[in-house]
PyMOL Python script that loads the backbone (N, CA, C, O; Angstrom):
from pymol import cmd

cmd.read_pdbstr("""\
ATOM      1  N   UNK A   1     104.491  92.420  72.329  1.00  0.00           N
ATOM      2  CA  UNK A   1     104.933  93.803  72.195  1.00  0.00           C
ATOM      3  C   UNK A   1     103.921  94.565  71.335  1.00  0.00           C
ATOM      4  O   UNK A   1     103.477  93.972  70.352  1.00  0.00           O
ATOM      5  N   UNK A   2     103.593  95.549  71.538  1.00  0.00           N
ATOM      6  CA  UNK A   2     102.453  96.615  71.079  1.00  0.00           C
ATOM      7  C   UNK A   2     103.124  97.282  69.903  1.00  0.00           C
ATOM      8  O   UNK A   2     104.235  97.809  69.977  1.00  0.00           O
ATOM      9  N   UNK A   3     102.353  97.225  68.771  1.00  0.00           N
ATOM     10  CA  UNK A   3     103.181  97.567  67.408  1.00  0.00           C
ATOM     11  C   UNK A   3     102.486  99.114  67.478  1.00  0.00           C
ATOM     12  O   UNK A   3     103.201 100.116  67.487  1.00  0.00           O
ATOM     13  N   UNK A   4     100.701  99.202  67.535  1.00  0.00           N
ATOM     14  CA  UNK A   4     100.726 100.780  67.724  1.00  0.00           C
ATOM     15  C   UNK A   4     100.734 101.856  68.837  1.00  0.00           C
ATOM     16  O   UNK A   4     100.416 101.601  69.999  1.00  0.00           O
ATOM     17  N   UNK A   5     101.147 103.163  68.369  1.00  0.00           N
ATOM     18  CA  UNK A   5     101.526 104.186  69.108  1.00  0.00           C
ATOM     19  C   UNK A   5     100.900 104.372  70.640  1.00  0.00           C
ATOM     20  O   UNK A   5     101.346 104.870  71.674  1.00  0.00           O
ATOM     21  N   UNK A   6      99.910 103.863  70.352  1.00  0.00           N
ATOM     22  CA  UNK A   6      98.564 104.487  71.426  1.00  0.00           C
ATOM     23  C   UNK A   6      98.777 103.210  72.515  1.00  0.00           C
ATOM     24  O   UNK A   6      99.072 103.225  73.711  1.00  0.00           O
ATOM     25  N   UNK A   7      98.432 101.831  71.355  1.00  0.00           N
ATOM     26  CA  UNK A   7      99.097 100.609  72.627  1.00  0.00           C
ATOM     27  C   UNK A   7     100.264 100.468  73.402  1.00  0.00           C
ATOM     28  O   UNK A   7     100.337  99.949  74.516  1.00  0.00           O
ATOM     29  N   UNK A   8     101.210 100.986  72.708  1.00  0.00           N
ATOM     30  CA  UNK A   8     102.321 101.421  73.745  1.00  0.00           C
ATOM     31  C   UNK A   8     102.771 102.449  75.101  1.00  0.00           C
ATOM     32  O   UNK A   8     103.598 102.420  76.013  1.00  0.00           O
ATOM     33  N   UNK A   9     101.488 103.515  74.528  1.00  0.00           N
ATOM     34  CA  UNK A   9     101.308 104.346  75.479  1.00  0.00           C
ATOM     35  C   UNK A   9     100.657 103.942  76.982  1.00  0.00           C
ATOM     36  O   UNK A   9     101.068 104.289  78.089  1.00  0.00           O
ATOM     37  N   UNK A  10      99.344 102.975  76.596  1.00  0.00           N
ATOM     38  CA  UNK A  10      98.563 101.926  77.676  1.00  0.00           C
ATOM     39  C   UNK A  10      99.281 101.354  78.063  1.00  0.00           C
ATOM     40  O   UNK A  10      99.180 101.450  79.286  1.00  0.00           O
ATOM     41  N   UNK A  11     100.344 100.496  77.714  1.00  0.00           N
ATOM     42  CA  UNK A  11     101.349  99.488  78.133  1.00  0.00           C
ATOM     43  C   UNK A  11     101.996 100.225  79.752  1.00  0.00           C
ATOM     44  O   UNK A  11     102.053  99.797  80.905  1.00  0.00           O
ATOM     45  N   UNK A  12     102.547 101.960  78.849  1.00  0.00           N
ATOM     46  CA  UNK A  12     103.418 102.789  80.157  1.00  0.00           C
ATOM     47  C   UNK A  12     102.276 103.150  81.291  1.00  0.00           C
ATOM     48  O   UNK A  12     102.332 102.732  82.447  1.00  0.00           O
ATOM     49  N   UNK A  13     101.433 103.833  80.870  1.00  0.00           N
ATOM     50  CA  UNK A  13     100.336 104.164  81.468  1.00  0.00           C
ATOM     51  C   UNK A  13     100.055 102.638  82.798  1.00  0.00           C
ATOM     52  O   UNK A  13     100.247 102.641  84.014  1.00  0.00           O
ATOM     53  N   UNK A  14      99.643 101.720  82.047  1.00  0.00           N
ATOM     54  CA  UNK A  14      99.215 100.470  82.906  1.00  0.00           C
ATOM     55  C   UNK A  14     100.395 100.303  84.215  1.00  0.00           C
ATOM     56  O   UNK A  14     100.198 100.249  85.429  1.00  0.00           O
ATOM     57  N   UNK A  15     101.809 100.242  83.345  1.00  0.00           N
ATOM     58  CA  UNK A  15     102.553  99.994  84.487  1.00  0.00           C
ATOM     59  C   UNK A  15     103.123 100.698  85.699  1.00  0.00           C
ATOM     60  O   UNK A  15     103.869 100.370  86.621  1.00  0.00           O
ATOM     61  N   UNK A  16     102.308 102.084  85.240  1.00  0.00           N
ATOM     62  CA  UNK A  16     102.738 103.163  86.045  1.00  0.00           C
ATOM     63  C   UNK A  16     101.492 102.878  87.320  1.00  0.00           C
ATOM     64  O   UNK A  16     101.554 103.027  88.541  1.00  0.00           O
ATOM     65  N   UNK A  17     100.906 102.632  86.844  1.00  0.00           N
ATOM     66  CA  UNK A  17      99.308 102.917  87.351  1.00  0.00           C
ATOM     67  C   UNK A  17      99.168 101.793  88.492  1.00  0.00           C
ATOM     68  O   UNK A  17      98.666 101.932  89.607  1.00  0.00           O
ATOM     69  N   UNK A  18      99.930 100.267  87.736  1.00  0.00           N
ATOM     70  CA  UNK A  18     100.139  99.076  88.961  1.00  0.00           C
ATOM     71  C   UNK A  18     101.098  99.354  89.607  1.00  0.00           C
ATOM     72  O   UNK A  18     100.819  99.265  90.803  1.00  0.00           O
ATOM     73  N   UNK A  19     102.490  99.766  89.373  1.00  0.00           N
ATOM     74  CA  UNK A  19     102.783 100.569  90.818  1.00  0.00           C
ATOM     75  C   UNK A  19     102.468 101.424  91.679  1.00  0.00           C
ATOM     76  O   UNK A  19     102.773 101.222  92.854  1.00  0.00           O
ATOM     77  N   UNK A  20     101.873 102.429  91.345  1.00  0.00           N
ATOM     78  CA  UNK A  20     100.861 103.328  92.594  1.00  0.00           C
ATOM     79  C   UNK A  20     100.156 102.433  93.003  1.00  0.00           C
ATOM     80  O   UNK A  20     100.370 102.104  94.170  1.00  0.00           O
ATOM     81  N   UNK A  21      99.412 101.929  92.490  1.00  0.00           N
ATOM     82  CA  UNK A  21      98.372 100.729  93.487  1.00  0.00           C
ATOM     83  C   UNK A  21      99.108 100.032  94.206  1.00  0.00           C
ATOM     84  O   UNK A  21      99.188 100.381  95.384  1.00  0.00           O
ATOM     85  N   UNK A  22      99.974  98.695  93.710  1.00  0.00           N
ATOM     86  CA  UNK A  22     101.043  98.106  94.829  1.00  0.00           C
ATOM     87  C   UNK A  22     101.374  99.373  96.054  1.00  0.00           C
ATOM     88  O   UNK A  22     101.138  99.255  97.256  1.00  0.00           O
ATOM     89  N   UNK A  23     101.822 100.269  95.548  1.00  0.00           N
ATOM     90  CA  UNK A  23     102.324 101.189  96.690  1.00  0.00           C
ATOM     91  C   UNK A  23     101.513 101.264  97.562  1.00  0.00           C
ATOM     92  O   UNK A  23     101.763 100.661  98.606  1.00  0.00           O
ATOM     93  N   UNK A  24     100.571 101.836  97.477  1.00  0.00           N
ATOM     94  CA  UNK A  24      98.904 102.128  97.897  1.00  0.00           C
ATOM     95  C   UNK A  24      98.705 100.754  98.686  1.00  0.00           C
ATOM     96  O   UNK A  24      98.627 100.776  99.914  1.00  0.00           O
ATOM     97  N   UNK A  25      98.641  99.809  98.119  1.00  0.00           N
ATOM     98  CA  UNK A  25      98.359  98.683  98.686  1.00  0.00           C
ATOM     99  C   UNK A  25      99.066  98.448  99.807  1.00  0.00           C
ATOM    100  O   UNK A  25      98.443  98.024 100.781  1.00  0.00           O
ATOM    101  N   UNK A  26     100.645  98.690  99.922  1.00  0.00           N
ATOM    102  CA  UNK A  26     101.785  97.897 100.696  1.00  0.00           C
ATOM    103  C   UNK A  26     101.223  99.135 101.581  1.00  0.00           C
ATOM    104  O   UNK A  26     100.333  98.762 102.346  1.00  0.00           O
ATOM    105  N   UNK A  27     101.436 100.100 101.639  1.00  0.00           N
ATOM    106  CA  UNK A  27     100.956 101.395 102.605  1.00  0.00           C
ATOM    107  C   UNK A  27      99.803 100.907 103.449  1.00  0.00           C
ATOM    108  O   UNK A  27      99.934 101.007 104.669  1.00  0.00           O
ATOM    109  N   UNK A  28      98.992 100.531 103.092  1.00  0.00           N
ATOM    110  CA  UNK A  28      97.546  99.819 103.765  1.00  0.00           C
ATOM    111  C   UNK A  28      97.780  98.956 104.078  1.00  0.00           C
ATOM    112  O   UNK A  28      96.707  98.631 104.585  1.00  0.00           O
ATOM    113  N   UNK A  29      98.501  98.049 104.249  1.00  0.00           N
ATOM    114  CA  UNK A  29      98.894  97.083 104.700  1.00  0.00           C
ATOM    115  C   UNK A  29     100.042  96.965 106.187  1.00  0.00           C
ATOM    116  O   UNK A  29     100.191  96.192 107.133  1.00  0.00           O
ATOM    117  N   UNK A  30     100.791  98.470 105.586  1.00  0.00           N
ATOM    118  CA  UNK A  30     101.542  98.226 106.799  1.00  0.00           C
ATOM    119  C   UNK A  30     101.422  99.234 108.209  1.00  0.00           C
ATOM    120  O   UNK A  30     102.080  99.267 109.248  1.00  0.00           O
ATOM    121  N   UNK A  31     100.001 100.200 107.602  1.00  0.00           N
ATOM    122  CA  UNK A  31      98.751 101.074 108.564  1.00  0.00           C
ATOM    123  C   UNK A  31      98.738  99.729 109.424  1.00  0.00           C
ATOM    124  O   UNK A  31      99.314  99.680 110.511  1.00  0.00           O
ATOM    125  N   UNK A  32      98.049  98.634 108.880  1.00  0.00           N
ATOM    126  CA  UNK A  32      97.533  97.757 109.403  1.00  0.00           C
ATOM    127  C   UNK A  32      98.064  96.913 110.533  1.00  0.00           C
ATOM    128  O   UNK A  32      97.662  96.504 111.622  1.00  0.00           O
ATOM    129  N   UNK A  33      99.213  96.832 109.740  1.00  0.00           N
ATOM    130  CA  UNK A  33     100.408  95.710 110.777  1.00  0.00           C
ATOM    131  C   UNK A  33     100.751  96.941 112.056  1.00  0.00           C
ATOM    132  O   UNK A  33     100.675  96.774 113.273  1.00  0.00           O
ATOM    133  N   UNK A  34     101.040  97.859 111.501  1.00  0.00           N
ATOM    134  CA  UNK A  34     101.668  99.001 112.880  1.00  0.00           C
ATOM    135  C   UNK A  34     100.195  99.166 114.209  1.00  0.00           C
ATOM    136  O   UNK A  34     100.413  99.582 115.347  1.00  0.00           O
ATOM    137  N   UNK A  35      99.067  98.826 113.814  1.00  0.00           N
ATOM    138  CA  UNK A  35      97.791  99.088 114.545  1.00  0.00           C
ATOM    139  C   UNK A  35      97.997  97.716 115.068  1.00  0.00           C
ATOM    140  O   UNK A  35      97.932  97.640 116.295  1.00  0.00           O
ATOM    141  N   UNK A  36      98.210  96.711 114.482  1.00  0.00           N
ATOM    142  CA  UNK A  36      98.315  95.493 115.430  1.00  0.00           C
ATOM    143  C   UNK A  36      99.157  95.234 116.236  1.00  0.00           C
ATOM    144  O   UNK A  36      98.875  94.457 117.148  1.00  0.00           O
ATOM    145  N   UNK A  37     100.500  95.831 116.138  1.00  0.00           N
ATOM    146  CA  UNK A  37     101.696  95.993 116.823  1.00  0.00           C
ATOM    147  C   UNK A  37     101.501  96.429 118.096  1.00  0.00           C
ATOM    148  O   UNK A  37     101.856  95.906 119.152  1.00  0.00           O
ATOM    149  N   UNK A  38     100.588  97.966 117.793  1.00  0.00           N
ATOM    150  CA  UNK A  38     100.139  98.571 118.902  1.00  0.00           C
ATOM    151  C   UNK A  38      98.958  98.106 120.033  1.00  0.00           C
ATOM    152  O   UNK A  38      98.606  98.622 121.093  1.00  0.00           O
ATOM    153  N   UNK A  39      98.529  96.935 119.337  1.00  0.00           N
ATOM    154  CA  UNK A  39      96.985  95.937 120.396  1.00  0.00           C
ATOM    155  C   UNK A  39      98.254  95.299 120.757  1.00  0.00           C
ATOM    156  O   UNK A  39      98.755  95.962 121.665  1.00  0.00           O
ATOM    157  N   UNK A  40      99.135  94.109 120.381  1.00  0.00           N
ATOM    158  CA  UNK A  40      99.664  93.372 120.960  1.00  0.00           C
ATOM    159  C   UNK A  40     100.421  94.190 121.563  1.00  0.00           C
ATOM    160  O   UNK A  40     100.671  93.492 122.545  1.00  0.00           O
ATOM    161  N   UNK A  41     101.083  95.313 121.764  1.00  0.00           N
ATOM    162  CA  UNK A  41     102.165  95.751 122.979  1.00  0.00           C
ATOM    163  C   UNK A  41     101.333  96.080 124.093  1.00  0.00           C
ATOM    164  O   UNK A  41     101.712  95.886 125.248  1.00  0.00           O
ATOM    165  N   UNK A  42      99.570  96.853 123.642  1.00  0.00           N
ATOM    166  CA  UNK A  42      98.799  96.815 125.147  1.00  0.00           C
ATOM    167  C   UNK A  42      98.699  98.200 125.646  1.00  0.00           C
ATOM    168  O   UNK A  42      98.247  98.515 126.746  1.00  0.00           O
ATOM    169  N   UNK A  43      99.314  99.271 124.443  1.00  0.00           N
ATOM    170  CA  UNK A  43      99.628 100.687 124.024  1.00  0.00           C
ATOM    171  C   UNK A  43      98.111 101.589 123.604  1.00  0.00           C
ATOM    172  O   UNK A  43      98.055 102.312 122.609  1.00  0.00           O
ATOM    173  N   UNK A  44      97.221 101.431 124.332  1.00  0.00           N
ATOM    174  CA  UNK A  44      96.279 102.198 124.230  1.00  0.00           C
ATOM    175  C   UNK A  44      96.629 103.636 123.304  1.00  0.00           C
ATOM    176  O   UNK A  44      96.171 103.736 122.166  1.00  0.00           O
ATOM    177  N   UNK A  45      97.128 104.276 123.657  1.00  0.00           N
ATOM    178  CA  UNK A  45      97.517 105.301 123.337  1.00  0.00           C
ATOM    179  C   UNK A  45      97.638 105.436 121.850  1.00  0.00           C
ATOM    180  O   UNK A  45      96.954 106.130 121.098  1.00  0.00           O
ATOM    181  N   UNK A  46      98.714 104.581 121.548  1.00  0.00           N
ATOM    182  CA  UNK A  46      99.503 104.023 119.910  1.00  0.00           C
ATOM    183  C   UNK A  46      98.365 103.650 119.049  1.00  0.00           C
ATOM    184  O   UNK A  46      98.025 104.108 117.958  1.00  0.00           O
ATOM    185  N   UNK A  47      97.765 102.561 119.898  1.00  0.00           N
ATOM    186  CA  UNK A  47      96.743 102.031 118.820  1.00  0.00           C
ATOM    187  C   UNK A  47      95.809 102.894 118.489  1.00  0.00           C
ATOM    188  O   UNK A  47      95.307 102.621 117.399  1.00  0.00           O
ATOM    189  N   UNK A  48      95.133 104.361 119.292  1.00  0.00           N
ATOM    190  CA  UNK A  48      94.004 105.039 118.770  1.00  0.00           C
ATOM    191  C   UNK A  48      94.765 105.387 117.857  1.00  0.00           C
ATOM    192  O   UNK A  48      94.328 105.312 116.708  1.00  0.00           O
ATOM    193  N   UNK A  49      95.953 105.809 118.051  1.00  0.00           N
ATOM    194  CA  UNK A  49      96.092 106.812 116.332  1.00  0.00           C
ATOM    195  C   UNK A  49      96.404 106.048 115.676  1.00  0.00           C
ATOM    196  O   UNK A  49      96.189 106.277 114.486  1.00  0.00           O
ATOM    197  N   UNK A  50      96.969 104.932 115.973  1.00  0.00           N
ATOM    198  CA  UNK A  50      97.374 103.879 114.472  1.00  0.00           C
ATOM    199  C   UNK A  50      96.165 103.631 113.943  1.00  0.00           C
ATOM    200  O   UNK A  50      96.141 103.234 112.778  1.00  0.00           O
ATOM    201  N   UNK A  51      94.829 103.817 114.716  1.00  0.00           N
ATOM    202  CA  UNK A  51      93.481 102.704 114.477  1.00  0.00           C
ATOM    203  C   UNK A  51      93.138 104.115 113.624  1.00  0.00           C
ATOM    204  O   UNK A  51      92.569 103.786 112.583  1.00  0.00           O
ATOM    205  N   UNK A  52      93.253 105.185 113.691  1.00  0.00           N
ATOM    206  CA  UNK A  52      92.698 106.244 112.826  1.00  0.00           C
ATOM    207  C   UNK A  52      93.598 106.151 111.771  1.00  0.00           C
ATOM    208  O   UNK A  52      92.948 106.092 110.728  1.00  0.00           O
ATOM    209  N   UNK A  53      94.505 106.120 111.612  1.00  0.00           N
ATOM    210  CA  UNK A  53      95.510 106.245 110.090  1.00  0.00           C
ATOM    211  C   UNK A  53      94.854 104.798 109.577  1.00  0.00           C
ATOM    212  O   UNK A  53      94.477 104.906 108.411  1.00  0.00           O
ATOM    213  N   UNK A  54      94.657 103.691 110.048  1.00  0.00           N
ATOM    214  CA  UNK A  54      94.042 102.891 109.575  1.00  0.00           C
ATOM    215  C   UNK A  54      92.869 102.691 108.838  1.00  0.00           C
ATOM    216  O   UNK A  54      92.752 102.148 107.739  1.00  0.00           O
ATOM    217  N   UNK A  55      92.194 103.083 109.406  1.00  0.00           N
ATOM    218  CA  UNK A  55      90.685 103.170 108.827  1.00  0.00           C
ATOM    219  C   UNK A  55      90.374 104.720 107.721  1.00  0.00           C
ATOM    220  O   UNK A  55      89.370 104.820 107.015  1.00  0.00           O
ATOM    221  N   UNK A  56      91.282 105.603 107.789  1.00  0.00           N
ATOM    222  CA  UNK A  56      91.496 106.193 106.865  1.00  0.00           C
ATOM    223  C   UNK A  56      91.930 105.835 105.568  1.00  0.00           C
ATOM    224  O   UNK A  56      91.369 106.128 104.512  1.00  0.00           O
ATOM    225  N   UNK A  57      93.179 105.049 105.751  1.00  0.00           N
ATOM    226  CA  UNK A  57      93.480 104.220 104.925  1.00  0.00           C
ATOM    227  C   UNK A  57      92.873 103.320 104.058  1.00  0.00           C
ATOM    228  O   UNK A  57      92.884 103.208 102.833  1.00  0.00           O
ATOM    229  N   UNK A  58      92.353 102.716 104.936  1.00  0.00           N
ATOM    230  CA  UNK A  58      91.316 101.583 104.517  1.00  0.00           C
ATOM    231  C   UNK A  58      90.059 102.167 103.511  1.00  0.00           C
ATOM    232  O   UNK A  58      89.650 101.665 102.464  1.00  0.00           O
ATOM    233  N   UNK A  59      89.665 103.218 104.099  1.00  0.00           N
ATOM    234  CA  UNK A  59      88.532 104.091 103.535  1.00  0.00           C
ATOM    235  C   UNK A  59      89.046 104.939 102.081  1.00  0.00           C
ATOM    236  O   UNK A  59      88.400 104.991 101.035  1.00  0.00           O
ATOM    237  N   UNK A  60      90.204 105.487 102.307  1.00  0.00           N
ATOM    238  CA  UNK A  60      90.407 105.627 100.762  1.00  0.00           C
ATOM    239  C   UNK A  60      90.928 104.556  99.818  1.00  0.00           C
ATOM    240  O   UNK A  60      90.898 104.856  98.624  1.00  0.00           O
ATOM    241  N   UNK A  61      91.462 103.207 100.188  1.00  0.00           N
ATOM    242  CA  UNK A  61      91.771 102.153  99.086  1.00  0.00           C
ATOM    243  C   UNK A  61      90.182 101.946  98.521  1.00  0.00           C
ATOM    244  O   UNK A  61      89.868 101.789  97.341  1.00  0.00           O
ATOM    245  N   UNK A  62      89.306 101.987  99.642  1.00  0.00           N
ATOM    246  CA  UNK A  62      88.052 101.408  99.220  1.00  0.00           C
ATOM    247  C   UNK A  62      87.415 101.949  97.876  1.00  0.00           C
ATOM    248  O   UNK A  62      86.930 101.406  96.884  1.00  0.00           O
ATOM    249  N   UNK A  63      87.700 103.689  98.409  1.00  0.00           N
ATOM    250  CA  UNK A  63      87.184 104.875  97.166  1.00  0.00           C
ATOM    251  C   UNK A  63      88.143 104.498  95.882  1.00  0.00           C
ATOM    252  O   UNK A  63      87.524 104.529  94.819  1.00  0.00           O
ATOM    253  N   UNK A  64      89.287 104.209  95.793  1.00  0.00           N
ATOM    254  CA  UNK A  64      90.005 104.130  95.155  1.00  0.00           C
ATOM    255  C   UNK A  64      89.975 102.729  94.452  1.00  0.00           C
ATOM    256  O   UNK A  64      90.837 102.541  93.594  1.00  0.00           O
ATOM    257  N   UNK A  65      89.158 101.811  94.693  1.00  0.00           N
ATOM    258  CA  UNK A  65      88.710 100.129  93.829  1.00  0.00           C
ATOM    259  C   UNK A  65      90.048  99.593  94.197  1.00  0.00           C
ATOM    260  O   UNK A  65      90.178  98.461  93.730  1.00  0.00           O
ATOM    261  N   UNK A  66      91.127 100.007  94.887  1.00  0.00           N
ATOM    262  CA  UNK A  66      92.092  99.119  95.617  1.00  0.00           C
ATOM    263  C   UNK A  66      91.178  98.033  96.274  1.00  0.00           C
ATOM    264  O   UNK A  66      90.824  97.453  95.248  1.00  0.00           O
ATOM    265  N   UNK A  67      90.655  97.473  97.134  1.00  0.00           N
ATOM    266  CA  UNK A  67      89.538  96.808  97.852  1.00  0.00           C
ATOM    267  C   UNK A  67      88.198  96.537  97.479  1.00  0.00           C
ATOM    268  O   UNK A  67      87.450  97.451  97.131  1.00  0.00           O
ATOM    269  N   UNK A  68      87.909  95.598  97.514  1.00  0.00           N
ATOM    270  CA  UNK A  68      86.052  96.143  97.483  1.00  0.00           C
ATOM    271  C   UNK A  68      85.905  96.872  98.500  1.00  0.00           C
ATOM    272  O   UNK A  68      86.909  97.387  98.993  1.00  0.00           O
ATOM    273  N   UNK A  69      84.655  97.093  99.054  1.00  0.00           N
ATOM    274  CA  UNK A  69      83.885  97.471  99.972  1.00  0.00           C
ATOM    275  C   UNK A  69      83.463  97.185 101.142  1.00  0.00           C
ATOM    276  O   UNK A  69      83.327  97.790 102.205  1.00  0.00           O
ATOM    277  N   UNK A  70      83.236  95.914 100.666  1.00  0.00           N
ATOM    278  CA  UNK A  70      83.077  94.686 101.424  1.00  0.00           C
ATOM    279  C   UNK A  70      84.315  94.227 102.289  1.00  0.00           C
ATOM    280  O   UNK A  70      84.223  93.626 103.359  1.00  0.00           O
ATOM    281  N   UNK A  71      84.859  94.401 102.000  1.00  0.00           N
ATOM    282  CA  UNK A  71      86.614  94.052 102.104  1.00  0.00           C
ATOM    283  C   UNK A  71      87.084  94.880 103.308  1.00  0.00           C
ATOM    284  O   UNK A  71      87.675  94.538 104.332  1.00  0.00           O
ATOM    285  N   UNK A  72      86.553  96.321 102.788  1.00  0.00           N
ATOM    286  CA  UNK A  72      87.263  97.610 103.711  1.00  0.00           C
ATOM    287  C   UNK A  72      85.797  97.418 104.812  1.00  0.00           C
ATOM    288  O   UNK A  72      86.110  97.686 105.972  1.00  0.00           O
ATOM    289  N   UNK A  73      85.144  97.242 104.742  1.00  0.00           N
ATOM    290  CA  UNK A  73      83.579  97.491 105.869  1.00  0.00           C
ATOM    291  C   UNK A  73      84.629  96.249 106.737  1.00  0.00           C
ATOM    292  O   UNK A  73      85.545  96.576 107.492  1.00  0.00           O
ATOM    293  N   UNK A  74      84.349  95.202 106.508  1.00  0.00           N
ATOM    294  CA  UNK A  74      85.089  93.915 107.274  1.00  0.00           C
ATOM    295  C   UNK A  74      86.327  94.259 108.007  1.00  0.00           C
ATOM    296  O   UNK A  74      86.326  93.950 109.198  1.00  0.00           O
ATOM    297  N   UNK A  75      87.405  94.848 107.523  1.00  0.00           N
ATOM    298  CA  UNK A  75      88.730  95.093 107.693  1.00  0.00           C
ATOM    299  C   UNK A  75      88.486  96.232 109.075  1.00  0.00           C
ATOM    300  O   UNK A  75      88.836  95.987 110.229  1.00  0.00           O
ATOM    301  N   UNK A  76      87.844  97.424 108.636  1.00  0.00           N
ATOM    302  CA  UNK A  76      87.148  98.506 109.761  1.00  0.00           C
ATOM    303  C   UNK A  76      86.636  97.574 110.957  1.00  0.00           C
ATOM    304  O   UNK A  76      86.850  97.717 112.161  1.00  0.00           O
ATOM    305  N   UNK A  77      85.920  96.607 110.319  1.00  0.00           N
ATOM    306  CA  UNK A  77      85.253  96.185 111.631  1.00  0.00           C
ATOM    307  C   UNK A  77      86.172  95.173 112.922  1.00  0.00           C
ATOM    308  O   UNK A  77      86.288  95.076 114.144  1.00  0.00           O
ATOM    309  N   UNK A  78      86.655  94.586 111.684  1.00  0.00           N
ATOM    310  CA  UNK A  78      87.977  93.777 113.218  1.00  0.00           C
ATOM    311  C   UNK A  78      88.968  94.982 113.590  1.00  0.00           C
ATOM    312  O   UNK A  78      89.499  95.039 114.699  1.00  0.00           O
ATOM    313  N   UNK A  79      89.158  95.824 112.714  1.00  0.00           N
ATOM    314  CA  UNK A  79      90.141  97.050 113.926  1.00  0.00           C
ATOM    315  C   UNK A  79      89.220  97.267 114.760  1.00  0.00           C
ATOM    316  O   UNK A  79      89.442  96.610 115.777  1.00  0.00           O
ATOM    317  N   UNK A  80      88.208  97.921 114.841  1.00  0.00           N
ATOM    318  CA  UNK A  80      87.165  98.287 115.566  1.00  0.00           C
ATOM    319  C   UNK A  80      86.898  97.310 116.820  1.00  0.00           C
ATOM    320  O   UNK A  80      86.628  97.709 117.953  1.00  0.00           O
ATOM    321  N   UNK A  81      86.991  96.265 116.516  1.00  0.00           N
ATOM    322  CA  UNK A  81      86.683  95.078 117.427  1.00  0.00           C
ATOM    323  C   UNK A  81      88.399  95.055 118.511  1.00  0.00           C
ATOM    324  O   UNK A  81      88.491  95.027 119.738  1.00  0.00           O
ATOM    325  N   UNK A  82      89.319  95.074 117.664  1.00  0.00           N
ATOM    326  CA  UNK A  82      90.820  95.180 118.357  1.00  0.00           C
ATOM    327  C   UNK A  82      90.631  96.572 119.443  1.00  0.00           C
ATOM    328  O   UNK A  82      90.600  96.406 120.662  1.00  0.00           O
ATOM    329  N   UNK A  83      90.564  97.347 119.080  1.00  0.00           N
ATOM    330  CA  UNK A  83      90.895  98.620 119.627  1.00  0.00           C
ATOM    331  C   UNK A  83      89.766  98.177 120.507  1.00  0.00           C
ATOM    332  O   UNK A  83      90.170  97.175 121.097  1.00  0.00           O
ATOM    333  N   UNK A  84      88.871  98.381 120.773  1.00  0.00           N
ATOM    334  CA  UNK A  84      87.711  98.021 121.727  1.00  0.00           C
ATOM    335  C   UNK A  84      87.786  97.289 122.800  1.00  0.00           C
ATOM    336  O   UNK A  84      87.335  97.473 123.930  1.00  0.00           O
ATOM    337  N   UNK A  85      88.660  96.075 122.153  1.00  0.00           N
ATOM    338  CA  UNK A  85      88.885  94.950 123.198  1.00  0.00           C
ATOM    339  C   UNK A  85      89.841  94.779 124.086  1.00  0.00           C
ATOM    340  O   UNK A  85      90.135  93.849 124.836  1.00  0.00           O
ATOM    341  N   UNK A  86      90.380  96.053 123.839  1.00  0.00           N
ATOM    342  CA  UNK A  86      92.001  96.979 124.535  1.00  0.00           C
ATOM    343  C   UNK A  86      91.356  96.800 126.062  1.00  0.00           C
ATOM    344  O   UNK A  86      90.146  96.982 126.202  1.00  0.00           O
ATOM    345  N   UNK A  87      92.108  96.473 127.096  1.00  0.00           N
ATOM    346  CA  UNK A  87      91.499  96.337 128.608  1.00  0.00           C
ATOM    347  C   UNK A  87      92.983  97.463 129.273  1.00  0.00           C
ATOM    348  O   UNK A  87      93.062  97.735 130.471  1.00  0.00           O
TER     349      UNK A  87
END
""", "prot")
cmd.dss("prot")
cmd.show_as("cartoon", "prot")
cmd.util.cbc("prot")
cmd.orient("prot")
């Protein structure tokens, strides 16, 4: 437990700050799952816009140090590869 004023303030601050991220996170995550939903049903249609809320997504966790970079370039690239491989 944080005895001074200021450490207690970081304490609220911190935990406020790891829930927006979790949030942030679970949000990007479930961009993700709804874009795959839409390759496996075979929904051309669904998946372009899911594949754009996606990679939007993806692109601001990246700006945001939710992700590396590396992480979000990779992640872009198998949607990219899904949506593509749509017949």
């Amino acid at each position: 437990m944080p005895n001074i004023k200021s450490a207690e303030k970081r304490v609220e601050l911190s935990r406020a700050q790891n829930a927006a991220n979790k949030a942030k996170r679970s949000a990007l995550r479930t961009s993700i799952k709804k874009f795959d939903a839409a390759v496996a049903a075979g929904d051309k249609e669904a998946a372009s816009a899911c594949y754009a809320d996606a990679v939007r997504k993806v692109d601001k966790a990246a700006g945001q140090n939710l992700i590396h970079k590396n992480n979000a370039a990779r992640k872009k690239s198998s949607l990219t590869k899904a949506l593509n491989g749509m017949n």
